[in-house]
N, CA, C and O atoms as a GROMACS GRO file, in nm:
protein
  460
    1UNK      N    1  -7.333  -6.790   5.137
    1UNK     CA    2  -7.342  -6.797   5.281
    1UNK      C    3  -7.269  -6.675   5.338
    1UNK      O    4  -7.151  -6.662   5.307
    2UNK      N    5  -7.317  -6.601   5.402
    2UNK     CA    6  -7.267  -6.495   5.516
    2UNK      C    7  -7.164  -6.511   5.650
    2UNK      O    8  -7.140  -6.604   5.728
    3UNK      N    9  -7.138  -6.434   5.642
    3UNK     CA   10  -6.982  -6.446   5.718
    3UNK      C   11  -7.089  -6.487   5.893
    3UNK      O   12  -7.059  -6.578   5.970
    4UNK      N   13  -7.188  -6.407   5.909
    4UNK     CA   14  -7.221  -6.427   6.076
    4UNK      C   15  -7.337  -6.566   6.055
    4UNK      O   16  -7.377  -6.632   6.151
    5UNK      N   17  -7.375  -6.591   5.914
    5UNK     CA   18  -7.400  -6.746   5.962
    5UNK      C   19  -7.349  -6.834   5.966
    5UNK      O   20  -7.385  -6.925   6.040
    6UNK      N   21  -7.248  -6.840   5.890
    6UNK     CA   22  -7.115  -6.900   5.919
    6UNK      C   23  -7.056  -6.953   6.087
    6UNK      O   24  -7.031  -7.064   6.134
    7UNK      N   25  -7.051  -6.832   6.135
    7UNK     CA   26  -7.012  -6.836   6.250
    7UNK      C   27  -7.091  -6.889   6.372
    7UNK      O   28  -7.041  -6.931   6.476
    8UNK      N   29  -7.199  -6.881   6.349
    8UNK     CA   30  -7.300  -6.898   6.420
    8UNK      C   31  -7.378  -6.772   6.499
    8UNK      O   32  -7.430  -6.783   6.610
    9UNK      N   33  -7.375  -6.659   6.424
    9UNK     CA   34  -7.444  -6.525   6.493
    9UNK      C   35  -7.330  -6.451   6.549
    9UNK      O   36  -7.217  -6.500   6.553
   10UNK      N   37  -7.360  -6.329   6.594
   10UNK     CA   38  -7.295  -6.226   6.571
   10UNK      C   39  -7.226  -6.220   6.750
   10UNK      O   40  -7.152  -6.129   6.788
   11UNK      N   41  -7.270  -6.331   6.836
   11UNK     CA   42  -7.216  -6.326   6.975
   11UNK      C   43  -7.095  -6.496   6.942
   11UNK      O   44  -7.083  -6.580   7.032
   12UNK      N   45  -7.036  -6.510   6.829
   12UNK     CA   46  -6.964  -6.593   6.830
   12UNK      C   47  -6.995  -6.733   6.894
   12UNK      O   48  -6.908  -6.819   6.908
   13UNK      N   49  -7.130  -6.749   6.932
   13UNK     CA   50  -7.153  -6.905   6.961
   13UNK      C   51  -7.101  -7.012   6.895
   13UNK      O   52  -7.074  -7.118   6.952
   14UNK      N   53  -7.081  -6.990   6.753
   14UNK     CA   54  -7.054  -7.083   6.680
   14UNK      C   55  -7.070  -7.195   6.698
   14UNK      O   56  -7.074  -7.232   6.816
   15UNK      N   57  -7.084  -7.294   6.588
   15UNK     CA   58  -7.132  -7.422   6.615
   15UNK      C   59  -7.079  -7.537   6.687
   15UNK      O   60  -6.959  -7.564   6.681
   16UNK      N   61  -7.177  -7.619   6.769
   16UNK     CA   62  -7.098  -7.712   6.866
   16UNK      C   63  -7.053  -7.827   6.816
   16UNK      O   64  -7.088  -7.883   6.713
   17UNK      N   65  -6.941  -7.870   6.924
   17UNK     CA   66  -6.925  -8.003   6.846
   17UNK      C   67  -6.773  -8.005   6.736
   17UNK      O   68  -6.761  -8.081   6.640
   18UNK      N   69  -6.693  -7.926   6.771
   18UNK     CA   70  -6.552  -7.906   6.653
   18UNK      C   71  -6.561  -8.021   6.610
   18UNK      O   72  -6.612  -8.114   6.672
   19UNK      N   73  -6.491  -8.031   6.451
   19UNK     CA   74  -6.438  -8.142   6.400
   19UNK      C   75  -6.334  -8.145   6.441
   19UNK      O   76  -6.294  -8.255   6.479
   20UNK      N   77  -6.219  -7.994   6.454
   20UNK     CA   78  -6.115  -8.025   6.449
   20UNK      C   79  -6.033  -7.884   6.551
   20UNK      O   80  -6.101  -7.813   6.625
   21UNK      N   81  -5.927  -7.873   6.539
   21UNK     CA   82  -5.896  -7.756   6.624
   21UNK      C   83  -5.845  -7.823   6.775
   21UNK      O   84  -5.847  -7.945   6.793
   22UNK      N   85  -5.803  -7.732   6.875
   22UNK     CA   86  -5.807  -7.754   7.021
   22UNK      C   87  -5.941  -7.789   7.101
   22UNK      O   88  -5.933  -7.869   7.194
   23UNK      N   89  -6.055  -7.735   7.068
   23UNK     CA   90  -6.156  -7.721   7.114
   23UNK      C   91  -6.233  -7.891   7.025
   23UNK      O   92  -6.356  -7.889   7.025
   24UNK      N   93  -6.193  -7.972   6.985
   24UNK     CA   94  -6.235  -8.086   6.904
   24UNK      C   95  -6.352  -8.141   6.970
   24UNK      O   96  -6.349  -8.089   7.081
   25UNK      N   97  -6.441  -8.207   6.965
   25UNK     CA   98  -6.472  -8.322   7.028
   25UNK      C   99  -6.408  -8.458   6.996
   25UNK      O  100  -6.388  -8.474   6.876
   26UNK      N  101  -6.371  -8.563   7.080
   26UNK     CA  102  -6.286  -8.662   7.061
   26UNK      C  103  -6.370  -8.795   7.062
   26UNK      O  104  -6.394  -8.812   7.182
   27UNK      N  105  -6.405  -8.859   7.019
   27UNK     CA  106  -6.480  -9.005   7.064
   27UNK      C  107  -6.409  -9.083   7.111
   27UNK      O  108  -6.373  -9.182   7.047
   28UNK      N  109  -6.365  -9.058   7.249
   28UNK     CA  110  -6.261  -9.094   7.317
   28UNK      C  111  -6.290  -9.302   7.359
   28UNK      O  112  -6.202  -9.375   7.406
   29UNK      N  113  -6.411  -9.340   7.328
   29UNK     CA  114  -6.410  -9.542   7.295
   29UNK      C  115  -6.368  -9.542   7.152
   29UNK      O  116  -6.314  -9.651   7.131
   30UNK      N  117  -6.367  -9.474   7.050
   30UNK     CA  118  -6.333  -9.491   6.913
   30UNK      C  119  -6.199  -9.456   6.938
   30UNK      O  120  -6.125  -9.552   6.921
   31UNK      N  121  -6.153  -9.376   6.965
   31UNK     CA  122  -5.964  -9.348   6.981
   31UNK      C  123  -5.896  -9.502   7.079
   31UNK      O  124  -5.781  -9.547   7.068
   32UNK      N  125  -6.031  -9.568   7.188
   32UNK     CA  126  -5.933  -9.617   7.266
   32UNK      C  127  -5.904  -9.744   7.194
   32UNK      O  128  -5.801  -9.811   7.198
   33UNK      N  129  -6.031  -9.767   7.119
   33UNK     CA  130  -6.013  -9.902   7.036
   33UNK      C  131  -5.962  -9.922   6.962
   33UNK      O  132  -5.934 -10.040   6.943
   34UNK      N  133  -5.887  -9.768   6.819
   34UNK     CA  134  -5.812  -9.789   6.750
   34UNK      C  135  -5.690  -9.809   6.824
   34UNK      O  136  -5.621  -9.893   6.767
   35UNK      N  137  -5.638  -9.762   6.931
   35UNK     CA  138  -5.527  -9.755   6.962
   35UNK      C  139  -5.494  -9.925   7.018
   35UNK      O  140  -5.387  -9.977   6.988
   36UNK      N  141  -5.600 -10.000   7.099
   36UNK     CA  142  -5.598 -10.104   7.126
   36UNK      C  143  -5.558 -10.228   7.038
   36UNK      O  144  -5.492 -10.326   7.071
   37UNK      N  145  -5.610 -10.199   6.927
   37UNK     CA  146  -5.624 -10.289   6.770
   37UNK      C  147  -5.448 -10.255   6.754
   37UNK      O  148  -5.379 -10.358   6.756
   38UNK      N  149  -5.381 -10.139   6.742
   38UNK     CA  150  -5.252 -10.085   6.752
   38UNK      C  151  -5.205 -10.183   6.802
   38UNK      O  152  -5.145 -10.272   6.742
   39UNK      N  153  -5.230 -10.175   6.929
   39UNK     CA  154  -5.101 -10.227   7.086
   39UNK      C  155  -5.132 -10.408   7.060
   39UNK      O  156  -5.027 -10.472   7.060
   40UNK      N  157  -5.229 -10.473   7.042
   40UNK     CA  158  -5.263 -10.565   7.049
   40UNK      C  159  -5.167 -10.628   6.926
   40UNK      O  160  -5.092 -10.722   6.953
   41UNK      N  161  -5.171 -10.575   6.798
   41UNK     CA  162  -5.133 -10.626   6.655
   41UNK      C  163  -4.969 -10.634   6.621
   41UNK      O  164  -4.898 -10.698   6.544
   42UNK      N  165  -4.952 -10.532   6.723
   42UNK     CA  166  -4.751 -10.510   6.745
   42UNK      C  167  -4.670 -10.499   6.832
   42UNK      O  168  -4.702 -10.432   6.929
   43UNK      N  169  -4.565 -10.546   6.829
   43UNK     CA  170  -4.510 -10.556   6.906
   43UNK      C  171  -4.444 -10.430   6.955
   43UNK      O  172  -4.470 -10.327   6.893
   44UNK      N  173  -4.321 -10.422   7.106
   44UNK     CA  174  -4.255 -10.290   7.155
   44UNK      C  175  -4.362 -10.167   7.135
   44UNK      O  176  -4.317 -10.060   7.096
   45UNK      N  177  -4.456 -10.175   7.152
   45UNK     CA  178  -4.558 -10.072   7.139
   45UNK      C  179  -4.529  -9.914   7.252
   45UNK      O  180  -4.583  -9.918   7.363
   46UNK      N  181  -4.465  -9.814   7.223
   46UNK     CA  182  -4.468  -9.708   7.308
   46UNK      C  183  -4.561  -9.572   7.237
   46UNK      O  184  -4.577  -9.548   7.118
   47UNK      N  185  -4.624  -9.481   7.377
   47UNK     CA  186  -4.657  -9.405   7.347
   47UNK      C  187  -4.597  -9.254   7.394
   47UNK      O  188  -4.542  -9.220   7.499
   48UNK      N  189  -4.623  -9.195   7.302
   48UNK     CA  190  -4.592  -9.021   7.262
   48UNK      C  191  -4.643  -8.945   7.310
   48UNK      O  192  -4.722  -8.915   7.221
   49UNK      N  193  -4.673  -8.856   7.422
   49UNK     CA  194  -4.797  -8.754   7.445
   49UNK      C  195  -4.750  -8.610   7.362
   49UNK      O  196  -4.642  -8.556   7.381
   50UNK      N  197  -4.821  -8.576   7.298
   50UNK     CA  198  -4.775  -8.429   7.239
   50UNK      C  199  -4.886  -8.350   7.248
   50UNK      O  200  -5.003  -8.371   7.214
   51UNK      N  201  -4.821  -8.233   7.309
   51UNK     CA  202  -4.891  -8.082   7.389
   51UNK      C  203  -4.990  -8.055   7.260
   51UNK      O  204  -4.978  -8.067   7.138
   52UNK      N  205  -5.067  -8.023   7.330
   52UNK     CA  206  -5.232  -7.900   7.221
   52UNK      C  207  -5.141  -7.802   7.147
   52UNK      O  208  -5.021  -7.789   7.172
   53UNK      N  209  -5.214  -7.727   7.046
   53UNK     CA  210  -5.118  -7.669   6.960
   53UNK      C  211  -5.249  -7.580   6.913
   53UNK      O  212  -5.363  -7.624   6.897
   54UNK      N  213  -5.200  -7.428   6.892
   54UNK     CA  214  -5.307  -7.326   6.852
   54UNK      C  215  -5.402  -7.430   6.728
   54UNK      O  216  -5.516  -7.388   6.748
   55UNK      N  217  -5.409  -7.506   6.650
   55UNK     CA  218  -5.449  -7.548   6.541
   55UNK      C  219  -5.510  -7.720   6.596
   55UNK      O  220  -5.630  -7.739   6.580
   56UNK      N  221  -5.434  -7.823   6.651
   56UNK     CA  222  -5.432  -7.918   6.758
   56UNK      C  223  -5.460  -7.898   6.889
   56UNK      O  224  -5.409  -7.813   6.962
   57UNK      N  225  -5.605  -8.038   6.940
   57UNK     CA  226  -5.569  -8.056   7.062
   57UNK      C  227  -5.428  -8.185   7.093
   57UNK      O  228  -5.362  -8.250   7.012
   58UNK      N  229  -5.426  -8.181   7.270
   58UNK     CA  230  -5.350  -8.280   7.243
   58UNK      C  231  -5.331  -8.410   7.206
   58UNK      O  232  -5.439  -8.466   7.228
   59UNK      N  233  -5.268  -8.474   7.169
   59UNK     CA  234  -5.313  -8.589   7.063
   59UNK      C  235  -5.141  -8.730   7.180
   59UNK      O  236  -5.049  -8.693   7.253
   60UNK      N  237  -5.174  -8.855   7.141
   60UNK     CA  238  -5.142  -8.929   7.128
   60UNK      C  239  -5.023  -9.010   6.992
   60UNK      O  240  -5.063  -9.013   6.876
   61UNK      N  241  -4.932  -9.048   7.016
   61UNK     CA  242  -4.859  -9.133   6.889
   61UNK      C  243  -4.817  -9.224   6.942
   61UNK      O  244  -4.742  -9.203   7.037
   62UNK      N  245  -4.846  -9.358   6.904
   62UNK     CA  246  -4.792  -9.507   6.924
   62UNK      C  247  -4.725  -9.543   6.819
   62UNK      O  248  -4.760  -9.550   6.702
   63UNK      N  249  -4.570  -9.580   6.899
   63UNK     CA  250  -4.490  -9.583   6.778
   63UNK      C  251  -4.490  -9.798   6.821
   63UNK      O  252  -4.515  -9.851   6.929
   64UNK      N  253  -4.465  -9.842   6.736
   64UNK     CA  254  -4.458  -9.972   6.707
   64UNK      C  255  -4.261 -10.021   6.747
   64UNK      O  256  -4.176  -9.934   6.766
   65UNK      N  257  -4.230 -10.171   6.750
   65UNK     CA  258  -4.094 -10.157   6.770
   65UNK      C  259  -3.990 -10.135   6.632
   65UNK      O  260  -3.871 -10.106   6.635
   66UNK      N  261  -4.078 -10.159   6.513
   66UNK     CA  262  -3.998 -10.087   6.386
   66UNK      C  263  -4.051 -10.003   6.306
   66UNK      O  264  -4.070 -10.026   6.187
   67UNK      N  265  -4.082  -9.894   6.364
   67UNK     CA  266  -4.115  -9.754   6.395
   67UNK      C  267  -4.272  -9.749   6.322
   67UNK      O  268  -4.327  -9.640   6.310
   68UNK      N  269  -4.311  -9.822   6.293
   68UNK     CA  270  -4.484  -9.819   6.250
   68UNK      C  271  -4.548  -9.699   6.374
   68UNK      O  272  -4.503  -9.698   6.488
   69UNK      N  273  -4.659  -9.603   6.325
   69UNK     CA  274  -4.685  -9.509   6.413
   69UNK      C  275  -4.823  -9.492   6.344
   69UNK      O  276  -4.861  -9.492   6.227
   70UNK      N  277  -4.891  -9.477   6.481
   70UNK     CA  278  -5.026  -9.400   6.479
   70UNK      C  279  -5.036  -9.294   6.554
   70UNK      O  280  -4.982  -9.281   6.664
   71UNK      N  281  -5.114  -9.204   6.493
   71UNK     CA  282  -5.167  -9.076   6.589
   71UNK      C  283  -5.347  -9.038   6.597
   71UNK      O  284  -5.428  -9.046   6.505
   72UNK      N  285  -5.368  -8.998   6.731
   72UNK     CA  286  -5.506  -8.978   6.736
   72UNK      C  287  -5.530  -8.869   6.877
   72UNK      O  288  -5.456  -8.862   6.975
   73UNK      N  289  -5.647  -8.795   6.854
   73UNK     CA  290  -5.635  -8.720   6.972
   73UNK      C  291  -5.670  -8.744   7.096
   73UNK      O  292  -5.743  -8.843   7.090
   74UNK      N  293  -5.659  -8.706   7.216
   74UNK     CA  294  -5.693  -8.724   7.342
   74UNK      C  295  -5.722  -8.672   7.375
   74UNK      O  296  -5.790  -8.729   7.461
   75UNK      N  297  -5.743  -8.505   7.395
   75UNK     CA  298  -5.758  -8.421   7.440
   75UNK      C  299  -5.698  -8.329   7.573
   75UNK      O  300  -5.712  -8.209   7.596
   76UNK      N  301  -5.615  -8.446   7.659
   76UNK     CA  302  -5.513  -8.369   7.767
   76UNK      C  303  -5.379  -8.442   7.707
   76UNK      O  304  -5.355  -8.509   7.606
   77UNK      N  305  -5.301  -8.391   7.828
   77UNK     CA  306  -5.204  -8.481   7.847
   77UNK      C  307  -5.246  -8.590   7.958
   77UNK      O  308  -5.219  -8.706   7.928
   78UNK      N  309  -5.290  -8.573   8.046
   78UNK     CA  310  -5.318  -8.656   8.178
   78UNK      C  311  -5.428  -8.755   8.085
   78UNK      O  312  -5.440  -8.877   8.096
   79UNK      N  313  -5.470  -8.706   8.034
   79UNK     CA  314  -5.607  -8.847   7.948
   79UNK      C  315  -5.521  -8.936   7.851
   79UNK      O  316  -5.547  -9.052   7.818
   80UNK      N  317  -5.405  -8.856   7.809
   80UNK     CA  318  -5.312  -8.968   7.689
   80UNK      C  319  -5.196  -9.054   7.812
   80UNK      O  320  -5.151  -9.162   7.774
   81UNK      N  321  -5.159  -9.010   7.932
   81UNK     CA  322  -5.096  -9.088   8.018
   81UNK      C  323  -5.171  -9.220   8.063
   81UNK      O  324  -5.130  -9.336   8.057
   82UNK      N  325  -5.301  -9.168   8.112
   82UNK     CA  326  -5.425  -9.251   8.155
   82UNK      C  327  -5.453  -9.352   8.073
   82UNK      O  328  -5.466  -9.469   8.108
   83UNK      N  329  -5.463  -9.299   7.945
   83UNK     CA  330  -5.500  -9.425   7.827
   83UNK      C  331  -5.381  -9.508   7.797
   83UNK      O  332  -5.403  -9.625   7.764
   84UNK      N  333  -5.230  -9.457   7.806
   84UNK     CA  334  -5.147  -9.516   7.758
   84UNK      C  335  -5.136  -9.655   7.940
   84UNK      O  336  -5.070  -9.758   7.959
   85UNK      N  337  -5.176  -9.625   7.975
   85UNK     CA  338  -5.159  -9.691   8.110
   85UNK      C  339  -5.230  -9.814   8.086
   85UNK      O  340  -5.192  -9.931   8.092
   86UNK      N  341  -5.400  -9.738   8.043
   86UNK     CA  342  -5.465  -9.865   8.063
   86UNK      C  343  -5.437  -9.965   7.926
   86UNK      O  344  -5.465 -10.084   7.913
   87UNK      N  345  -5.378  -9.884   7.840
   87UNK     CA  346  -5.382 -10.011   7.736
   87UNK      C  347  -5.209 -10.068   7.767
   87UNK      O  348  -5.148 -10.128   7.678
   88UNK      N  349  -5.152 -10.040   7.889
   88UNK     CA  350  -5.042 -10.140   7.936
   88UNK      C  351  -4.863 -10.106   7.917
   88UNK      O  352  -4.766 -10.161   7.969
   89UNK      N  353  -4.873  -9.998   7.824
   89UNK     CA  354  -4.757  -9.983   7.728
   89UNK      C  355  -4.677  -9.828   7.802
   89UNK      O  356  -4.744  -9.734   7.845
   90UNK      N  357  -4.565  -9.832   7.803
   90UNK     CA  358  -4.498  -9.707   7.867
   90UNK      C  359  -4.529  -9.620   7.788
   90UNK      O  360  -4.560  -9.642   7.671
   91UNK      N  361  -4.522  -9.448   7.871
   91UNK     CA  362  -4.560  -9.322   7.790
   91UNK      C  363  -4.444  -9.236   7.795
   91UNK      O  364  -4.364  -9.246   7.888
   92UNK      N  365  -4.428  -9.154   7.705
   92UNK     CA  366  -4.304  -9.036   7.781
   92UNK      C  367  -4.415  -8.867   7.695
   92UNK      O  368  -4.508  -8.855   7.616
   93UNK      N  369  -4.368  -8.817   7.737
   93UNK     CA  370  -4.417  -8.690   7.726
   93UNK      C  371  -4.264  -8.636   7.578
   93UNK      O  372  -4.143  -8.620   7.598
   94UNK      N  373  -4.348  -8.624   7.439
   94UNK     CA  374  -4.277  -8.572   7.377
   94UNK      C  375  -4.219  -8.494   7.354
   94UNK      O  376  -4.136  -8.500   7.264
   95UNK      N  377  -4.250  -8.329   7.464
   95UNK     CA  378  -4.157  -8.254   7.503
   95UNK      C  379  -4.021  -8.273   7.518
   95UNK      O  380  -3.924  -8.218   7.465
   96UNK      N  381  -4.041  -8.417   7.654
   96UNK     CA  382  -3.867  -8.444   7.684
   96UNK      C  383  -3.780  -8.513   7.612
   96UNK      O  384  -3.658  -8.500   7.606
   97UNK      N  385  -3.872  -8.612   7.541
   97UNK     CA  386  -3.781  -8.758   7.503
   97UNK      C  387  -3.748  -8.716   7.325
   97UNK      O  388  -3.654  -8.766   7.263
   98UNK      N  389  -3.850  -8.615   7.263
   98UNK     CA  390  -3.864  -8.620   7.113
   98UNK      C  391  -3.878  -8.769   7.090
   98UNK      O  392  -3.909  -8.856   7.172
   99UNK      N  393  -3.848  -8.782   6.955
   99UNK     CA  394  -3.942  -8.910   6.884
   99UNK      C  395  -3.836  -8.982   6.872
   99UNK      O  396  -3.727  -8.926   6.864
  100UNK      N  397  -3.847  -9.117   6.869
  100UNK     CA  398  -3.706  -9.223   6.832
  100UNK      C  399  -3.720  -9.220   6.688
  100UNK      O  400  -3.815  -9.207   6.610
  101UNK      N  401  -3.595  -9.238   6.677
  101UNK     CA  402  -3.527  -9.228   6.475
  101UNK      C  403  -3.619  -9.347   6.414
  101UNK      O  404  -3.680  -9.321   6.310
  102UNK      N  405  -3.633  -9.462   6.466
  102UNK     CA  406  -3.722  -9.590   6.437
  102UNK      C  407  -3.882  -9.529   6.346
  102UNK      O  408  -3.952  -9.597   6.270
  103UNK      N  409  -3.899  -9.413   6.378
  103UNK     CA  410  -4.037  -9.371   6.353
  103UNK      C  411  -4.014  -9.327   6.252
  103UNK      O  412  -4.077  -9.377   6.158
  104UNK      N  413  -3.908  -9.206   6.217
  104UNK     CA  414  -3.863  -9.111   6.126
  104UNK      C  415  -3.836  -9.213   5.999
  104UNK      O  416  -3.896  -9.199   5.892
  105UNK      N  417  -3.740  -9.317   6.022
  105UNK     CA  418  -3.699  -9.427   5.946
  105UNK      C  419  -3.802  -9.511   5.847
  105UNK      O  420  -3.797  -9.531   5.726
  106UNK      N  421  -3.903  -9.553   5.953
  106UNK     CA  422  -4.007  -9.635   5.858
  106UNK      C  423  -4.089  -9.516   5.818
  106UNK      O  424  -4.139  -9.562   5.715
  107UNK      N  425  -4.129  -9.413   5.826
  107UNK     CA  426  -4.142  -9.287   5.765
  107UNK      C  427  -4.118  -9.287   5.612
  107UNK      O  428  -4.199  -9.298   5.520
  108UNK      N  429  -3.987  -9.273   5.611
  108UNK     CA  430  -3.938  -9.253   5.516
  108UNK      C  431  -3.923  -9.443   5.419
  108UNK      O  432  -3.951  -9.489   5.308
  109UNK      N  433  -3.887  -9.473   5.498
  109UNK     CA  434  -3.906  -9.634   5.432
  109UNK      C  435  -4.069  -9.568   5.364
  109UNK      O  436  -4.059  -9.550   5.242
  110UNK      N  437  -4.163  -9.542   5.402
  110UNK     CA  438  -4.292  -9.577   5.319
  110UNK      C  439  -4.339  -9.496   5.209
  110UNK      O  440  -4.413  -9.512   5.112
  111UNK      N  441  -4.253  -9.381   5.271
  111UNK     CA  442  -4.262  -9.277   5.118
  111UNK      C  443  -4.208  -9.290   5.006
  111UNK      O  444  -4.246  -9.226   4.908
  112UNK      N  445  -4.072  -9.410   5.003
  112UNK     CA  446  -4.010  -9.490   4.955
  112UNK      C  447  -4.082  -9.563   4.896
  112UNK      O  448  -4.073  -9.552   4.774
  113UNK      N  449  -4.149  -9.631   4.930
  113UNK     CA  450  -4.254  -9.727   4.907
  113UNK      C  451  -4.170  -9.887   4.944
  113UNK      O  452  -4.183  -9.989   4.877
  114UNK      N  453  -4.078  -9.871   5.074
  114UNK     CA  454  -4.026  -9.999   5.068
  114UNK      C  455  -4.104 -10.062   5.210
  114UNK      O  456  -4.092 -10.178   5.250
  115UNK      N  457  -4.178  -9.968   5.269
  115UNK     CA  458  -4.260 -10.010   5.401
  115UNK      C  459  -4.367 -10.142   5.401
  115UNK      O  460  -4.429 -10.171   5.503
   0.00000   0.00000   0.00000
């Protein structure tokens, strides 16, 4: 395979539809339902907003109340506030707050294998 079909031709169109990257597409009822199945199944349920990243868009983390965590993308910040709203549960913007130790903890609890 060639480097400009690869790309999608030589004016950089490249192909639509990212898997992955900033530019992603998100199946934003498939993100809301995993996250729902989340909030619904555990308890102290908070969410994480964390900024787009040259490699990442911005994405979502629901940490659980003994630090169980999911992550999935959203694509803003204002769409991961929005979602964290409607599924009921407080948000903070991970810029300010960083992550509670609870997360880091069962983290490591599972690499442990005591999770």
């Amino acid at each position: 395979m060639g480097w400009f079909s690869r790309r999608g031709g030589r004016r950089g169109t490249g192909p639509a539809g990212r898997s992955d990257g900033p530019k992603m597409e998100i199946d934003r009822r498939a993100v809301e339902q995993h996250l729902r199945a989340f909030v619904d199944s555990r308890l102290g349920v908070e969410a994480y907003v964390e900024p787009a990243t040259s490699v990442t868009t911005t994405t979502i983390v629901l940490i659980a109340w003994d630090g169980e965590w999911t992550r999935r993308a959203v694509g803003s910040p204002k769409e991961g506030f929005e979602l964290s709203q409607r599924l009921g549960i407080p948000a903070y913007d991970v810029n300010q707050t960083g992550y509670p130790n609870r997360m880091r903890e069962w983290s490591r609890r599972r690499r442990q294998g005591d999770a």
